[in-house]
N, C-alpha and C positions, 0 to 999 in steps of 0.2 A: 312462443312454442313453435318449432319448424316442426310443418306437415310434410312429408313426402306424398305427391299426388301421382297413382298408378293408371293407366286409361288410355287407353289407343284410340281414344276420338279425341281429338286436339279440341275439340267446341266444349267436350266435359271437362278437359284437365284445364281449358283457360276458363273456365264458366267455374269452376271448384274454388282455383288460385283466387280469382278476383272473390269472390265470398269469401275465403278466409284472410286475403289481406283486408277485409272489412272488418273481420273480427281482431284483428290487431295480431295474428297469427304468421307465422313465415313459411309461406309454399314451395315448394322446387316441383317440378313435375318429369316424368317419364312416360315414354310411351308401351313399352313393354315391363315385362316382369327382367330380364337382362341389363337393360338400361338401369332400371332401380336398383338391382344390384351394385353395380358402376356408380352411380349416382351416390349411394349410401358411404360411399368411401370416402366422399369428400364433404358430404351433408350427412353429419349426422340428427337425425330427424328424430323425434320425441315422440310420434306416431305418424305409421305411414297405412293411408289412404288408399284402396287398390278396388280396382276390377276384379269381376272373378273371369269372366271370358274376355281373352285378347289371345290373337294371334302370338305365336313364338312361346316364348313363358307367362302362361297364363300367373292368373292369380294364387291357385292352388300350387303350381309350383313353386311359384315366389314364397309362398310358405314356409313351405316344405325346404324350401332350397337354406331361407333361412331359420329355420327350427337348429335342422343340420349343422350350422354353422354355429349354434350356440346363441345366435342371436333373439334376445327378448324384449324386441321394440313393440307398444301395444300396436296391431293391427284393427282397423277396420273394414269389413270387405264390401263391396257394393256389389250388387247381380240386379239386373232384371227379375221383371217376374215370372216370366216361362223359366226361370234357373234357380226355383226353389231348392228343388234337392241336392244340387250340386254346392247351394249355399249352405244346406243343413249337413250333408257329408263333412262339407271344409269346417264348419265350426265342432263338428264333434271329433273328429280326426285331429286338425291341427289349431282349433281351439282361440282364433282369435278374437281380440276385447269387445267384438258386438259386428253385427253385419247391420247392414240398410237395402231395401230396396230401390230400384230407380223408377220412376221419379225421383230425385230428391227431396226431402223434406226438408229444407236447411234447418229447421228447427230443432229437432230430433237429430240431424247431424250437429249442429253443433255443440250438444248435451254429448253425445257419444264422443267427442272430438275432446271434449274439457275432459270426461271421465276417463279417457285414456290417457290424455296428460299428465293427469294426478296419479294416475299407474305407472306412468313413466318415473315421475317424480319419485314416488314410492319405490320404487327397483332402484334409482339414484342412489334413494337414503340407504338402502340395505346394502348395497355395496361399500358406499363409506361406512358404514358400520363394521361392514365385513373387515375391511381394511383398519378402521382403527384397530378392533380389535388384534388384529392380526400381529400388530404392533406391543399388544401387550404381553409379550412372551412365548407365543408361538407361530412361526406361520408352516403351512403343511404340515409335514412328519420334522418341523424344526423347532426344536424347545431353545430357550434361554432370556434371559432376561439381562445377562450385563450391555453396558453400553454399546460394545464394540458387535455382540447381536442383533441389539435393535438396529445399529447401522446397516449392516447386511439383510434385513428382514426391509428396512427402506430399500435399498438397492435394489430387492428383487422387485419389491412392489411397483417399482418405479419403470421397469425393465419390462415386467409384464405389460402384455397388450389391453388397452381400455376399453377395446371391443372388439371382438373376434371381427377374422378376415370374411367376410362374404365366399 
């Protein structure tokens, strides 16, 4: 599983990395919410791992920036504890697969780390679903079923982007 790790203190995103390369997991880290942006284009990550306060593009933005984009990677958000409500705003607003406090718990983080993989995993399978099906005679506002159809219904699927741009 690649984690994308969010965090403007270089001691938490190598202290994070080191714990999940323990768990058998693949880390990249960023320092801001911009970087992860960037970063995401060339790693794509199964769940990304984020601060909620950092300098530049916080974590809320980083959200938000990718809601916008169409992008549905499970998130987990990390805050402090004086950053309650700003943690309970972000998950009812922009909703992502579980927050943590800091401290870390590793244990509880790596429970929320696995269940978001399996969310990940799960949007994988609906897309190929989505796509088989798509295959079977219609894709969009496109019907047909002869051969030289399905070929063109490949084409496009093949043509479309596998994950929106950031």
């Amino acid at each position: 599983m690649k984690v994308l790790i969010v965090d403007d203190e270089a001691s938490q995103r190598s202290g994070l990395a080191a714990m999940l390369s323990a768990w058998n997991m693949t880390p990249a880290t960023a320092a801001d919410g911009e970087e992860a942006l960037a970063k995401l284009a060339d790693f794509p990550a199964d769940v990304i791992l984020t601060d909620l306060n950092m300098p530049g593009l916080d974590g809320f933005g980083l959200l938000q920036r990718l809601r916008d984009a169409g992008d549905s990677t499970p998130t987990i958000v990390l805050t402090a504890f004086g950053n309650i409500e700003k943690a309970v705003r972000t998950v009812h607003e922009l909703a992502p697969i579980g927050s943590s406090i800091k401290p870390i718990q590793p244990g509880v983080l790596e429970v929320l780390i696995r269940r978001a993989g399996s969310h990940a995993g799960l949007l994988a399978d609906k897309r190929n679903l989505e796509r088989q099906l798509s295959y079977k005679g219609s894709l969009g506002h496109l019907v047909g079923t002869s051969p030289k159809m399905q070929e063109i219904f490949s084409l496009l699927q093949q043509a479309a982007p596998a994950r929106p741009a950031c």
